[in-house]
PQR file of N, CA, C, O and H, with PARSE charges and radii, in Angstrom:
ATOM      1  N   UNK A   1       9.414   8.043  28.810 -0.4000 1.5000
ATOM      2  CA  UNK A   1       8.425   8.449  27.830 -0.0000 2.0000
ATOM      3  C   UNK A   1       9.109   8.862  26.531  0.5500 1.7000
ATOM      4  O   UNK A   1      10.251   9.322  26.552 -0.5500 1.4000
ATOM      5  N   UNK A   2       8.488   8.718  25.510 -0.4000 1.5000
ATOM      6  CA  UNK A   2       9.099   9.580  24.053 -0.0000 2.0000
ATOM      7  C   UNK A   2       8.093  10.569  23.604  0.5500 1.7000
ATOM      8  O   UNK A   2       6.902  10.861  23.708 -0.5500 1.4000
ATOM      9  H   UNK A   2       7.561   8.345  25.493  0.4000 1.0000
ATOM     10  N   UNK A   3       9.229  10.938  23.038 -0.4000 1.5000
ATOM     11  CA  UNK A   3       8.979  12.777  22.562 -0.0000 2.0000
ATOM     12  C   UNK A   3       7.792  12.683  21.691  0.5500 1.7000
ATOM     13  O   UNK A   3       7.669  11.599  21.120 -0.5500 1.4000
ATOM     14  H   UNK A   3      10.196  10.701  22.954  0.4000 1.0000
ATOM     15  N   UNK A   4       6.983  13.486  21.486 -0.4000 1.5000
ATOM     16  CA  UNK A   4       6.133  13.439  20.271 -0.0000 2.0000
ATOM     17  C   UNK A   4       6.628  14.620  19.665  0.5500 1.7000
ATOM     18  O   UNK A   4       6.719  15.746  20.156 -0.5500 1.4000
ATOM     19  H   UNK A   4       7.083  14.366  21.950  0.4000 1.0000
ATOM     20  N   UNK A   5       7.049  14.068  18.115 -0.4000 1.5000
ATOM     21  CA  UNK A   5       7.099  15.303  17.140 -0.0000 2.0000
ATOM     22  C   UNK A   5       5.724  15.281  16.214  0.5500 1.7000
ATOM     23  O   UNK A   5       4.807  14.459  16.206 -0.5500 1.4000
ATOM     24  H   UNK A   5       6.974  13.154  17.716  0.4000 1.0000
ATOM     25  N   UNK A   6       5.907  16.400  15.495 -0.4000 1.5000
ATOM     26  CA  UNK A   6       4.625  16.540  14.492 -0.0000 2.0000
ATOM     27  C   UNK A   6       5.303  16.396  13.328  0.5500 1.7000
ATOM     28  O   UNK A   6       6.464  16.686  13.039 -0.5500 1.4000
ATOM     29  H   UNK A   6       6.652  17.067  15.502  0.4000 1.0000
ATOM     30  N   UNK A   7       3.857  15.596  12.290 -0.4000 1.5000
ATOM     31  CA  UNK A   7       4.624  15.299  11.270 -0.0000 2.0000
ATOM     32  C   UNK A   7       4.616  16.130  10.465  0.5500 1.7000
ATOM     33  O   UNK A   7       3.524  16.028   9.906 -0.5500 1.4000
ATOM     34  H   UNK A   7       2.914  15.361  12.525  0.4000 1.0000
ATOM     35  N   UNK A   8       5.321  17.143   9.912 -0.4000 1.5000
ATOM     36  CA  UNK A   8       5.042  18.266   8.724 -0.0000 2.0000
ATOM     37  C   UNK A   8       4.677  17.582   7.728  0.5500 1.7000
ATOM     38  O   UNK A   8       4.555  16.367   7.571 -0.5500 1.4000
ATOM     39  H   UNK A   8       6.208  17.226  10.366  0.4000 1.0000
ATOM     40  N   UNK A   9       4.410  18.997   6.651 -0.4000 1.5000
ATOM     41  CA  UNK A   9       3.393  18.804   5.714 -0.0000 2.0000
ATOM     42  C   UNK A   9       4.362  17.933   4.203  0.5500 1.7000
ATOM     43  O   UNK A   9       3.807  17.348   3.273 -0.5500 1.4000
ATOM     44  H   UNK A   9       4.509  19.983   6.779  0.4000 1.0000
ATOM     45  N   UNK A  10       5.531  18.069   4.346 -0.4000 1.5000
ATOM     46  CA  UNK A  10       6.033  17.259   3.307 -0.0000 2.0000
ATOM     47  C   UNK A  10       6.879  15.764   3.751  0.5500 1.7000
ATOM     48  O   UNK A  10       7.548  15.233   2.864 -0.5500 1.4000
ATOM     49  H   UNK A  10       5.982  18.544   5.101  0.4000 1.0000
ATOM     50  N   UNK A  11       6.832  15.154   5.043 -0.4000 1.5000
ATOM     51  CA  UNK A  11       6.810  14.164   5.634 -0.0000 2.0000
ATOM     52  C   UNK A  11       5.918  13.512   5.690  0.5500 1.7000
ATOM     53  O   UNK A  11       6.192  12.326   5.873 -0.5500 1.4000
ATOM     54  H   UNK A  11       6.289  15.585   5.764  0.4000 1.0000
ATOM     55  N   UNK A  12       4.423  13.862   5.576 -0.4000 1.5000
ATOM     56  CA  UNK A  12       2.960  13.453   5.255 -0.0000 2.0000
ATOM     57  C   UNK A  12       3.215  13.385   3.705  0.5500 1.7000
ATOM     58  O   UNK A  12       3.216  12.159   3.592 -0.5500 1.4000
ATOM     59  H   UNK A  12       4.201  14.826   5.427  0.4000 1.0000
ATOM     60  N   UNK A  13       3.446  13.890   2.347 -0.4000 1.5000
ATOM     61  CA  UNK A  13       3.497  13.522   1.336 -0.0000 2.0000
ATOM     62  C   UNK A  13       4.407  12.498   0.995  0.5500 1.7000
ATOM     63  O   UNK A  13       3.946  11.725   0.155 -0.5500 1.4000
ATOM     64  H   UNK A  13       3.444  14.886   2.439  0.4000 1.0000
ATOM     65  N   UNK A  14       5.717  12.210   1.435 -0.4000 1.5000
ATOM     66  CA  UNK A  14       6.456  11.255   1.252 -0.0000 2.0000
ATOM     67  C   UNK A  14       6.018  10.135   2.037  0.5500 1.7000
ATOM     68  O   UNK A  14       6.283   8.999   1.644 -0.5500 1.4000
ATOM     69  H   UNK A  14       6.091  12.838   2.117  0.4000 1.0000
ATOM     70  N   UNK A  15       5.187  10.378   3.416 -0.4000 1.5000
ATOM     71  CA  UNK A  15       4.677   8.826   3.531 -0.0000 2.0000
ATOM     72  C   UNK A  15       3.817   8.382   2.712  0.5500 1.7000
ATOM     73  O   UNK A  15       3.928   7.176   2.494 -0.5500 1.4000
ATOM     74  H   UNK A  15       4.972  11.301   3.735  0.4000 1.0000
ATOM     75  N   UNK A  16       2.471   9.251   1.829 -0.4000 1.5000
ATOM     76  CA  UNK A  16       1.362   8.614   1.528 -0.0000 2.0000
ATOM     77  C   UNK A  16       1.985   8.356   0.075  0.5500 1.7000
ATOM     78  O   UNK A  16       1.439   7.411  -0.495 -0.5500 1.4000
ATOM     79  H   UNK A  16       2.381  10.231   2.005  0.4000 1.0000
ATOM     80  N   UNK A  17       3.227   9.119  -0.814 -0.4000 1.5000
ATOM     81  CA  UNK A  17       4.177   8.685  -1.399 -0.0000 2.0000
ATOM     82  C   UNK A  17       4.488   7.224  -1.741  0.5500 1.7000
ATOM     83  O   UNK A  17       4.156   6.511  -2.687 -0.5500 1.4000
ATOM     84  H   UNK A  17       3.669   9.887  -0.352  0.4000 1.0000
ATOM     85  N   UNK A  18       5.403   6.976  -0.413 -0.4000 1.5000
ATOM     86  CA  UNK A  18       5.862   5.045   0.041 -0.0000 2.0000
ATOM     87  C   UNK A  18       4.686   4.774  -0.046  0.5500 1.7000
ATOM     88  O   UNK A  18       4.409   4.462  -1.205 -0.5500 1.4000
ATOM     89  H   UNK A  18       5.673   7.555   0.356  0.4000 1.0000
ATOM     90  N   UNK A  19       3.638   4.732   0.786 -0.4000 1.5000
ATOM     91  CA  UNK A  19       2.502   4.125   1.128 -0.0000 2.0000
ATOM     92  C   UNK A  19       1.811   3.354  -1.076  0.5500 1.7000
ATOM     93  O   UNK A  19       1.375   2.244  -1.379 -0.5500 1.4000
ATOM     94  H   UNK A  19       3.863   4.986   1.727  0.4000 1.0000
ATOM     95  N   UNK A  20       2.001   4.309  -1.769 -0.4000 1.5000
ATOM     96  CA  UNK A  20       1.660   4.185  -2.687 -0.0000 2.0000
ATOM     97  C   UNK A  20       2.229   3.399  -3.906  0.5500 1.7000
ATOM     98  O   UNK A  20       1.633   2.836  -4.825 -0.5500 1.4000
ATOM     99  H   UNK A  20       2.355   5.211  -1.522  0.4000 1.0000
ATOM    100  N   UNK A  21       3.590   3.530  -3.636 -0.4000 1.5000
ATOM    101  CA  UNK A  21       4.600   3.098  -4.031 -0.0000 2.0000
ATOM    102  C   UNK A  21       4.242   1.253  -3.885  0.5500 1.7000
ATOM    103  O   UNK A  21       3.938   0.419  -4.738 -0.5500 1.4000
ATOM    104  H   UNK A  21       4.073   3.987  -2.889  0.4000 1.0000
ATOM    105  N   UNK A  22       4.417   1.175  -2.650 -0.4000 1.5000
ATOM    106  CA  UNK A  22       4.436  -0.174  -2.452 -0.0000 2.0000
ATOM    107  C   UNK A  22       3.035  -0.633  -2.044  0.5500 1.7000
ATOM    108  O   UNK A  22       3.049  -1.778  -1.592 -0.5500 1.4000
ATOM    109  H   UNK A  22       4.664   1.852  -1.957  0.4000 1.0000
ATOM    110  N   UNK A  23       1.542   0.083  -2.088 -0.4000 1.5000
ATOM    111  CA  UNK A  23       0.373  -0.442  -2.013 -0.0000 2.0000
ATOM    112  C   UNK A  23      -0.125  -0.953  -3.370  0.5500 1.7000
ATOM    113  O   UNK A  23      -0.446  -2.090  -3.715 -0.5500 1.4000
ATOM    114  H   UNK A  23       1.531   1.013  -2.455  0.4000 1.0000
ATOM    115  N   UNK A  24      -0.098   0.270  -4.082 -0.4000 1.5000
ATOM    116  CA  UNK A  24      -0.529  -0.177  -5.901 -0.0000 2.0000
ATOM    117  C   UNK A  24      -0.309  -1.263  -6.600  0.5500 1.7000
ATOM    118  O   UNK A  24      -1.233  -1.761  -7.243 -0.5500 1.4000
ATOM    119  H   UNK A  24       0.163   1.194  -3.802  0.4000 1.0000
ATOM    120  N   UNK A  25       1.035  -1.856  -6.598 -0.4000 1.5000
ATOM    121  CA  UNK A  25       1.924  -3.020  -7.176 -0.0000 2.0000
ATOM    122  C   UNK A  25       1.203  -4.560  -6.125  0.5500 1.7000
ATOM    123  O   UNK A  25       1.102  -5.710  -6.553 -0.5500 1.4000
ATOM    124  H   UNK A  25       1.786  -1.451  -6.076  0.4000 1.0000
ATOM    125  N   UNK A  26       0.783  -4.036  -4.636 -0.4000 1.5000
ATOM    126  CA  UNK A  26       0.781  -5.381  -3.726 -0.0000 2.0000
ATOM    127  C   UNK A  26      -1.009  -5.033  -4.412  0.5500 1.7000
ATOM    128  O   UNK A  26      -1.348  -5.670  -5.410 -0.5500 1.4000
ATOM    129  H   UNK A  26       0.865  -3.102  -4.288  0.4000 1.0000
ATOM    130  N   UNK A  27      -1.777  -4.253  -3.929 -0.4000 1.5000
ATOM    131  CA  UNK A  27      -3.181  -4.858  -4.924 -0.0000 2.0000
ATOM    132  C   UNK A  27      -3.582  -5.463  -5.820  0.5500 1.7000
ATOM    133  O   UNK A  27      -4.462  -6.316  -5.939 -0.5500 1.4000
ATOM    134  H   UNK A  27      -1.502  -3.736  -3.119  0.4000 1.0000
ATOM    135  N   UNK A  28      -2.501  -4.720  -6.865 -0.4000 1.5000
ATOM    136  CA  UNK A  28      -2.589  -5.326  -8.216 -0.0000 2.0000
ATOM    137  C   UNK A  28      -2.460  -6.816  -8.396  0.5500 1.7000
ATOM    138  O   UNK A  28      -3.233  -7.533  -9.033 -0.5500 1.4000
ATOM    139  H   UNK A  28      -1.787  -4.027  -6.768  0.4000 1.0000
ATOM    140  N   UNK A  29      -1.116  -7.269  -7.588 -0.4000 1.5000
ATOM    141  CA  UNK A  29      -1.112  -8.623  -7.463 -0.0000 2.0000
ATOM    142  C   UNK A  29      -1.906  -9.521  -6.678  0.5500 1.7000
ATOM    143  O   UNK A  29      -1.747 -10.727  -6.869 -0.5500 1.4000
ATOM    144  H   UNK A  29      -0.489  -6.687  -7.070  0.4000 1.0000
ATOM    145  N   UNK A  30      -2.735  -9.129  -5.827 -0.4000 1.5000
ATOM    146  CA  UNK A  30      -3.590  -9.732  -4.716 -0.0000 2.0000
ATOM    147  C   UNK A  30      -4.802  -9.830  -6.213  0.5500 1.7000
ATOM    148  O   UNK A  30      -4.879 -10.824  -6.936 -0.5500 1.4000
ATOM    149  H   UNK A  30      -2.864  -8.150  -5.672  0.4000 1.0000
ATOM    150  N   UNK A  31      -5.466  -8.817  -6.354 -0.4000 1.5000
ATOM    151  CA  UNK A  31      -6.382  -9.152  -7.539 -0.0000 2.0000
ATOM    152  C   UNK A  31      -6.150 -10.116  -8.628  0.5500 1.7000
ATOM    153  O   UNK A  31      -6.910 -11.024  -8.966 -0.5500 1.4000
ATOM    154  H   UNK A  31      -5.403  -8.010  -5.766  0.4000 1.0000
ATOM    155  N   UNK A  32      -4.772  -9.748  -9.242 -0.4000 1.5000
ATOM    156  CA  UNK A  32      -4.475 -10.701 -10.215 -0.0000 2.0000
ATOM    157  C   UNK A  32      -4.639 -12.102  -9.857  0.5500 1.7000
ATOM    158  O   UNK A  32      -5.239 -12.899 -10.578 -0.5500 1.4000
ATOM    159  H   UNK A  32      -4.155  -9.011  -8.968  0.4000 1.0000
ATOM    160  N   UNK A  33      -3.982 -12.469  -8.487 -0.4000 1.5000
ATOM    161  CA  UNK A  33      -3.999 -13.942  -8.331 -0.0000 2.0000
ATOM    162  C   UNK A  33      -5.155 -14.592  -7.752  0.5500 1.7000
ATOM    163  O   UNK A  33      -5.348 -15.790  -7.549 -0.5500 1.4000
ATOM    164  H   UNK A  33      -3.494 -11.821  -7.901  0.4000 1.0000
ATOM    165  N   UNK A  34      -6.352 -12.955  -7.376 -0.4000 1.5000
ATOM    166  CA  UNK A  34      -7.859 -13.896  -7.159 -0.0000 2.0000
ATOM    167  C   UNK A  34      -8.419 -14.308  -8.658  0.5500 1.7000
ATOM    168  O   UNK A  34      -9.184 -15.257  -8.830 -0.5500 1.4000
ATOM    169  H   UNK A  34      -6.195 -11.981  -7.541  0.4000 1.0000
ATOM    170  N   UNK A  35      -8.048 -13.667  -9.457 -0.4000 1.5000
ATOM    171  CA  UNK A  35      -9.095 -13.918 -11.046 -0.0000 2.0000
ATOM    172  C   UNK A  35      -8.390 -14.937 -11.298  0.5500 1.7000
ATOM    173  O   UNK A  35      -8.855 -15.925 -11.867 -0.5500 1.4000
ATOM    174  H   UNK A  35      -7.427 -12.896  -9.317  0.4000 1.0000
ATOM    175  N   UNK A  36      -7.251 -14.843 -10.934 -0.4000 1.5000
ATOM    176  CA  UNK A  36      -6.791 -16.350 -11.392 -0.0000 2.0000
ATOM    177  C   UNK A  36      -6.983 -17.684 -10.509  0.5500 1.7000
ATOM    178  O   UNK A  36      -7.180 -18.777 -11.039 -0.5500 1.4000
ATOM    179  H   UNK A  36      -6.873 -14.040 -10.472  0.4000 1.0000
ATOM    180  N   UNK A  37      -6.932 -17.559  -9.571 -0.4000 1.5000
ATOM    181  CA  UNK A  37      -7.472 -18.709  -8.934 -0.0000 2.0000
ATOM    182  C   UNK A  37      -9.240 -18.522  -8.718  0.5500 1.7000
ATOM    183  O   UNK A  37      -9.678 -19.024  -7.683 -0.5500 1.4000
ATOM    184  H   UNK A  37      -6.771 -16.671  -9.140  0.4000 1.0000
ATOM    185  N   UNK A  38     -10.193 -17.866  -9.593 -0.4000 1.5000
ATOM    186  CA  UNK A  38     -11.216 -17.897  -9.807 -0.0000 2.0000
ATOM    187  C   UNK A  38     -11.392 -18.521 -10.680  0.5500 1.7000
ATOM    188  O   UNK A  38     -12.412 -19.209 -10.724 -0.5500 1.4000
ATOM    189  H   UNK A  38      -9.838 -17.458 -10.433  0.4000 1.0000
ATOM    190  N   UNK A  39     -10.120 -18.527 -12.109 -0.4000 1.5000
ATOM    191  CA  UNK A  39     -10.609 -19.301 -12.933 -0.0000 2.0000
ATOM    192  C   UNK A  39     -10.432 -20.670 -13.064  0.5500 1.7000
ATOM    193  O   UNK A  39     -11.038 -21.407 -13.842 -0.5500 1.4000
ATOM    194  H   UNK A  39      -9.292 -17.967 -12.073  0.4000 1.0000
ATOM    195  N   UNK A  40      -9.261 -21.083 -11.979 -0.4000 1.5000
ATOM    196  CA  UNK A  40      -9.195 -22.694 -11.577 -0.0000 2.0000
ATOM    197  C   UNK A  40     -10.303 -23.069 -10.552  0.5500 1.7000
ATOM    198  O   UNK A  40      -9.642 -23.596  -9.657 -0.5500 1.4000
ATOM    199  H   UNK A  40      -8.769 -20.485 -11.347  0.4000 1.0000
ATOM    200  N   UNK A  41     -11.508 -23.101 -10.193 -0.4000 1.5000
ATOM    201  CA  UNK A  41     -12.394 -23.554  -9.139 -0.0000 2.0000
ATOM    202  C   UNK A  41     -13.647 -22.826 -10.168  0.5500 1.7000
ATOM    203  O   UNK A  41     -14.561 -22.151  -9.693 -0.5500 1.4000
ATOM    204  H   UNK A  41     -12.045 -22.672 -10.920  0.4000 1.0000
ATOM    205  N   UNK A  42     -13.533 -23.027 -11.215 -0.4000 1.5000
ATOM    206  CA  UNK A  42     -15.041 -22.839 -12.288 -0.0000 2.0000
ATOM    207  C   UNK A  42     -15.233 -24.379 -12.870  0.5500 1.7000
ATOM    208  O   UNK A  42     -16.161 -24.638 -13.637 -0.5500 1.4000
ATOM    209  H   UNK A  42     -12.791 -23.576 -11.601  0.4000 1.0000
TER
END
């Protein structure tokens, strides 16, 4: 079996941190390349 630790309260800010880090930039580009391939199929 493995251990369960708890995640403290500034191990929870540095994940949602990363999480942000590298979510913001991958949306941005997922959107960008729907408007753009929205505007090739008009």
């Amino acid at each position: 079996m493995t251990e369960h630790t708890d995640i403290s309260g500034q191990n929870t800010v540095k994940l949602v941190l990363a999480w942000a880090f590298v979510g913001i930039p991958l949306t941005w580009g997922v959107l960008q390349t729907l408007a753009n391939a929205m505007q090739l199929f008009q």
